[in-house]
C-alpha positions as CSV (number, residue, x, y, z in Angstrom):
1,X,0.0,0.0,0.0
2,X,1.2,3.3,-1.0
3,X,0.4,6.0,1.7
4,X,1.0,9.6,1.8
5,X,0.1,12.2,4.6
6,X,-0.6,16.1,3.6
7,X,-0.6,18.5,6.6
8,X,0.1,22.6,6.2
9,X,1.3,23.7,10.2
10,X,0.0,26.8,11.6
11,X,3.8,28.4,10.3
12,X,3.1,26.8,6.8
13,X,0.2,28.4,6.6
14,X,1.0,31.7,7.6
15,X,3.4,32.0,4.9
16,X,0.9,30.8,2.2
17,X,1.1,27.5,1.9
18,X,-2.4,26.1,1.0
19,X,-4.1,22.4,1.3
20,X,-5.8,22.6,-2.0
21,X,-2.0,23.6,-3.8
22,X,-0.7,20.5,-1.7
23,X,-3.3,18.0,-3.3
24,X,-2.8,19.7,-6.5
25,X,0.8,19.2,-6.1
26,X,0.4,15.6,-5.5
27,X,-2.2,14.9,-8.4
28,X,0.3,15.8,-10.8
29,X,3.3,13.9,-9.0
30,X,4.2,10.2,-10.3
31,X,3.2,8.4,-8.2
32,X,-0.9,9.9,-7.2
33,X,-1.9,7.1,-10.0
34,X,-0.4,4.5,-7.3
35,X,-1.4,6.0,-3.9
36,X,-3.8,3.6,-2.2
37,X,-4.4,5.9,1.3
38,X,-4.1,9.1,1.4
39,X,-4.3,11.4,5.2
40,X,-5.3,15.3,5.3
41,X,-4.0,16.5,8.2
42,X,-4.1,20.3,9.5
43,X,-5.4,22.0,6.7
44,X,-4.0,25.1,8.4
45,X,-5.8,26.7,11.4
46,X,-8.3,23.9,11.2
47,X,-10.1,25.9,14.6
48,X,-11.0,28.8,11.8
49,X,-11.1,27.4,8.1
50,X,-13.3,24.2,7.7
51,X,-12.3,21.5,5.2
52,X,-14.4,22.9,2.4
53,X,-11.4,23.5,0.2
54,X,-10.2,20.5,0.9
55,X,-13.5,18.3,-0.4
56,X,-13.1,20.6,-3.6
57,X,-9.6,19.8,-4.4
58,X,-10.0,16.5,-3.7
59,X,-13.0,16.5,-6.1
60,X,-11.3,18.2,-8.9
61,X,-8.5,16.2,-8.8
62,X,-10.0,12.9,-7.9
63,X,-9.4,11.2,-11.5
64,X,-5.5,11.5,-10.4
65,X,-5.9,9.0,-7.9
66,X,-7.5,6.7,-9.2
67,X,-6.2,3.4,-6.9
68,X,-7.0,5.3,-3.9
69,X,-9.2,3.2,-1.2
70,X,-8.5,4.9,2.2
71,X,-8.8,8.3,3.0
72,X,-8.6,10.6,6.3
73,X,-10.0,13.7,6.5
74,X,-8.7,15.5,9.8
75,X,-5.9,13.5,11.1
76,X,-4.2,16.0,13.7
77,X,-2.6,16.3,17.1
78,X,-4.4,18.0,19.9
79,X,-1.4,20.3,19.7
80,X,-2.6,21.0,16.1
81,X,-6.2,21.1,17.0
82,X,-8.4,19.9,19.4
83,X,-10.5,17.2,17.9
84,X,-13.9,19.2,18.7
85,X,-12.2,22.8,17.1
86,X,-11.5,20.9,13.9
87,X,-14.4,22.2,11.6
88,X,-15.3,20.2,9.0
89,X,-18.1,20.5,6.0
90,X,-19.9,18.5,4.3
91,X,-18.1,15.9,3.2
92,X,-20.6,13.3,0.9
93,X,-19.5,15.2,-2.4
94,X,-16.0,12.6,-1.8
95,X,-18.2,9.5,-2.7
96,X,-19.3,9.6,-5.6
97,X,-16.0,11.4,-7.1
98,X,-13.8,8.3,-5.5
99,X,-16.6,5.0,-6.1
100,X,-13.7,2.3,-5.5
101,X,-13.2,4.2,-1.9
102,X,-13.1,1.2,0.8
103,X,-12.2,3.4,3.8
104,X,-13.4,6.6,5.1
105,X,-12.1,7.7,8.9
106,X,-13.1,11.6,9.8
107,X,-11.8,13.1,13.0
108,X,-14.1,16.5,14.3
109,X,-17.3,16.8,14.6
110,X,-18.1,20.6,14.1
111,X,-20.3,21.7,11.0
112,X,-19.6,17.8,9.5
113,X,-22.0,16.8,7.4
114,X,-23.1,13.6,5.1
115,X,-26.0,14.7,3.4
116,X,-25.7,12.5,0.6
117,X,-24.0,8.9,2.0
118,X,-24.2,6.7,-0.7
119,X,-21.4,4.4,-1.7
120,X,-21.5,0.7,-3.2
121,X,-18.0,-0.5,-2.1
122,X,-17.5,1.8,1.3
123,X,-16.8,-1.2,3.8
124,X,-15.2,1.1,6.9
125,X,-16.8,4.6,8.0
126,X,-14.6,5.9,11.0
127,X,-15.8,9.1,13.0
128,X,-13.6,10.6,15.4
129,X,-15.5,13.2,17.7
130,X,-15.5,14.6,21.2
131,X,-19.3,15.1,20.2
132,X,-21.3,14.0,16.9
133,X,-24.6,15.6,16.2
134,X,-27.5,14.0,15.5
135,X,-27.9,15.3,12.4
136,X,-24.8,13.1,11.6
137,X,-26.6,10.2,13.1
138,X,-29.4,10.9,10.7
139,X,-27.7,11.1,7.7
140,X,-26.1,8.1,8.2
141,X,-29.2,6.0,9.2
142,X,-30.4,7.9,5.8
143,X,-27.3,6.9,3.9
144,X,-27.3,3.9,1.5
145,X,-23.6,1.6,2.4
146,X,-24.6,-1.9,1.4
147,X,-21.5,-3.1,1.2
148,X,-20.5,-1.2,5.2
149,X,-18.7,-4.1,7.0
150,X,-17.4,-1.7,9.8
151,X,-19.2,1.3,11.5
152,X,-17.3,3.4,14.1
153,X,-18.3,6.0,15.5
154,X,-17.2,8.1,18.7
155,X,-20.6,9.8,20.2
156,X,-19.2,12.3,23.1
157,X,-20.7,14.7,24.8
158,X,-23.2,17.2,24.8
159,X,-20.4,19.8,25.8
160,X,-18.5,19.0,22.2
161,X,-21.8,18.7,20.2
162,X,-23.5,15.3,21.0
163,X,-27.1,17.0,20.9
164,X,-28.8,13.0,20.1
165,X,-30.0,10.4,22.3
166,X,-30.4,6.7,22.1
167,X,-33.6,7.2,20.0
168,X,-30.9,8.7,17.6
169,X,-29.2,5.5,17.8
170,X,-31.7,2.7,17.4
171,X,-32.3,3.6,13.1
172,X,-28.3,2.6,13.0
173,X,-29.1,-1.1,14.3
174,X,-32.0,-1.6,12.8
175,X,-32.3,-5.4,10.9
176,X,-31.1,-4.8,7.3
177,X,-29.8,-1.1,7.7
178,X,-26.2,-2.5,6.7
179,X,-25.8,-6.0,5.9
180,X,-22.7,-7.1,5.4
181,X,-21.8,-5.2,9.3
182,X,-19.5,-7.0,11.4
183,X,-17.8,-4.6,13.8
184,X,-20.3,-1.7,15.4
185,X,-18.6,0.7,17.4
186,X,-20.6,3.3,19.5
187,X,-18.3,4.3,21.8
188,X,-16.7,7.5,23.8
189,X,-20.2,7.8,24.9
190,X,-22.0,9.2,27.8
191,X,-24.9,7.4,27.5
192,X,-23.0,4.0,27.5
193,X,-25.3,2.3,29.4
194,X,-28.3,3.0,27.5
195,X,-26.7,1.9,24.8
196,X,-25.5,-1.1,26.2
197,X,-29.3,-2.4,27.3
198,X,-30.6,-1.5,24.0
199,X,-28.0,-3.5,21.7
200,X,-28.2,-6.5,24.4
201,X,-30.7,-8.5,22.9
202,X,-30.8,-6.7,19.6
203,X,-30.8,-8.9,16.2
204,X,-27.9,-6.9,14.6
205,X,-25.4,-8.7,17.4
206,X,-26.7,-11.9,15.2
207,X,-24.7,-10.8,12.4
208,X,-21.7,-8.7,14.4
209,X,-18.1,-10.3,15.0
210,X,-17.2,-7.9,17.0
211,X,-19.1,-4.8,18.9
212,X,-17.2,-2.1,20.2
213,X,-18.2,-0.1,23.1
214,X,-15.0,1.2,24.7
215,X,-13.7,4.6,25.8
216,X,-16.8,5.4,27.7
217,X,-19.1,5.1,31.0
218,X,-20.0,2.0,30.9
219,X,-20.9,0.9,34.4
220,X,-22.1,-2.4,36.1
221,X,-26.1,-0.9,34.9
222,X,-25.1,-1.2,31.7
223,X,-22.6,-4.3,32.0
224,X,-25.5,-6.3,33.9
225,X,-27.6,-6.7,31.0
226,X,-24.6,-7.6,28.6
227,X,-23.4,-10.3,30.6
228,X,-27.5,-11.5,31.0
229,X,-27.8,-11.6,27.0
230,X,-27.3,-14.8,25.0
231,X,-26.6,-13.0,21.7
232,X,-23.4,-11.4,23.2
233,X,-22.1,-15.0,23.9
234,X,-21.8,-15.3,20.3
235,X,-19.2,-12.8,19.9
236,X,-16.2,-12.9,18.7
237,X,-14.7,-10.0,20.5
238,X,-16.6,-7.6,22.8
239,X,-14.5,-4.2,23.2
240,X,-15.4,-3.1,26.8
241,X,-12.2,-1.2,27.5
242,X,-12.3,2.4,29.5
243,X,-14.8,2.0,31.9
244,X,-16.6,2.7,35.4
245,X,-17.6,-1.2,35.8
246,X,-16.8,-2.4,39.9
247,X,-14.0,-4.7,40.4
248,X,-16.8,-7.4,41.5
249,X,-18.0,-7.1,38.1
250,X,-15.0,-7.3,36.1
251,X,-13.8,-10.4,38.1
252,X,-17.4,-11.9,36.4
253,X,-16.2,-11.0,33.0
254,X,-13.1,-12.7,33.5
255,X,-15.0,-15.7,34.8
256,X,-17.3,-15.8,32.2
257,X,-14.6,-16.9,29.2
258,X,-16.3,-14.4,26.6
259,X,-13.7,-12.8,24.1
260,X,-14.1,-9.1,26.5
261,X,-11.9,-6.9,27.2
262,X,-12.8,-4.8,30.1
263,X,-9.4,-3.1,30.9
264,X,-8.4,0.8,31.7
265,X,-10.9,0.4,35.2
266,X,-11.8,4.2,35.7
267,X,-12.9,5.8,38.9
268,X,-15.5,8.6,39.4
269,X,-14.6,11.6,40.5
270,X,-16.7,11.9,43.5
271,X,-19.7,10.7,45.4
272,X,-22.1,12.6,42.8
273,X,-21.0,9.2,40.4
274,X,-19.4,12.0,37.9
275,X,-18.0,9.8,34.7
276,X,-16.6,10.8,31.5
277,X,-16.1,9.5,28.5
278,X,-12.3,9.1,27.2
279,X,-12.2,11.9,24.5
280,X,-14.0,15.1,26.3
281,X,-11.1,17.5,26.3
């Protein structure tokens, strides 16, 4: 695989450097009619300018690339950026200009959109947020990705832009949404529990490998009903990891020989039971 990594720093950019000039640069280079995954970093002052000029370049040049099959729209440090200051746009306009795309990971959740999610061959969608909006959710519940084998998204909190609830969630695991999903991820969540006893006896874990629900605050609530449901016995991997679960409980988990992994124990601040997901900044 042939990868290549664009990023314009904050010095970069205030000397004129430009993202759209980078991918320009590159679709004219020898080897763009190789390059299998490309990464956009720092656009340049990411907190300010959103990734509008990116999509269009991208666009415009997209018959340059055309072996591309993995592409990362955001990939920055927190020095960069902090993942909820990275503004994005709407980003659907990359599908149909790049229709052998297999992988699609965004980080930052501010103005994003996908208001047109419709892609044959996408097999991985990847949001990275401190907070996804529900509007998100609902374009992607909207979306047509029969082919989706992996769905991962990082919810957050309502500080960061997570304005949904679990009623936001339920149109994603709905029987038939995606059909060829193995790996669910909705994780980095403050509403981890809920999520948990909703997906614990629901009919899409009849089709998962593996379910993801890591890096937020899951508690023994929520971990109760898992252990309780018979369809999570047919995983192959259940992601528990970052959590507020007791010891009592994990020591169950450990008895129980499922394929979980319930490391990174967390502890609540105080007697008010305050708990955070991992990414809140």
């Amino acid at each position: 695989m042939t990868e290549v990594k664009l990023a314009v720093g904050y010095d970069e950019y205030e000397d004129g450097q430009r993202m759209n000039t980078e991918i320009e640069r590159l679709s004219a280079s020898p080897e763009a009619a190789q390059l299998t995954s490309l990464i956009i970093g720092d656009w340049g002052q990411a907190y300010e300018n959103s990734s509008d000029e990116v999509v269009e370049a991208l666009v415009k040049h997209s018959g340059s690339f055309p072996a591309l099959r993995k592409l990362f729209i955001g990939d920055m440090s927190f020095e960069e950026c902090e993942i909820s200051w990275i503004t994005q746009t709407d980003l659907s306009p990359l599908l149909p200009a790049y229709p052998e795309l297999q992988s699609l990971t965004i980080q930052g959740g501010t103005d994003l959109g996908l208001s047109k999610l419709q892609h044959d061959k996408l097999e991985e969608l990847i949001i990275i947020t401190g907070g996804l909006s529900k509007k998100v959710l609902a374009e992607i519940a909207a979306g047509s990705l029969p082919n989706l084998r992996r769905l991962e998204l990082y919810l957050g909190v309502d500080n960061y832009g997570f304005d949904g609830s679990l009623e936001d969630l339920l149109p994603l695991i709905e029987p038939g949404k995606f059909p060829q999903l193995t790996y669910l991820g909705l994780k980095n969540s403050e509403i981890q529990d809920e999520i948990a006893e909703a997906l614990a006896d629901a009919p899409i874990l009849d089709q998962l490998h593996t379910l993801d629900l890591s890096l937020g605050t899951l508690s023994d609530k929520g971990a109760e009903v898992l252990l309780a449901s018979e369809r999570i016995k047919k995983l192959q991997a259940l992601n528990l990891s970052y959590h507020y679960m007791s010891d009592n409980m994990i020591t169950r988990w450990r008895a129980s020989g499922l394929p979980v992994d319930v490391s990174d124990q967390q502890k609540s601040d105080d007697d008010e039971d305050w708990r955070y997901p991992s990414i809140t900044e």
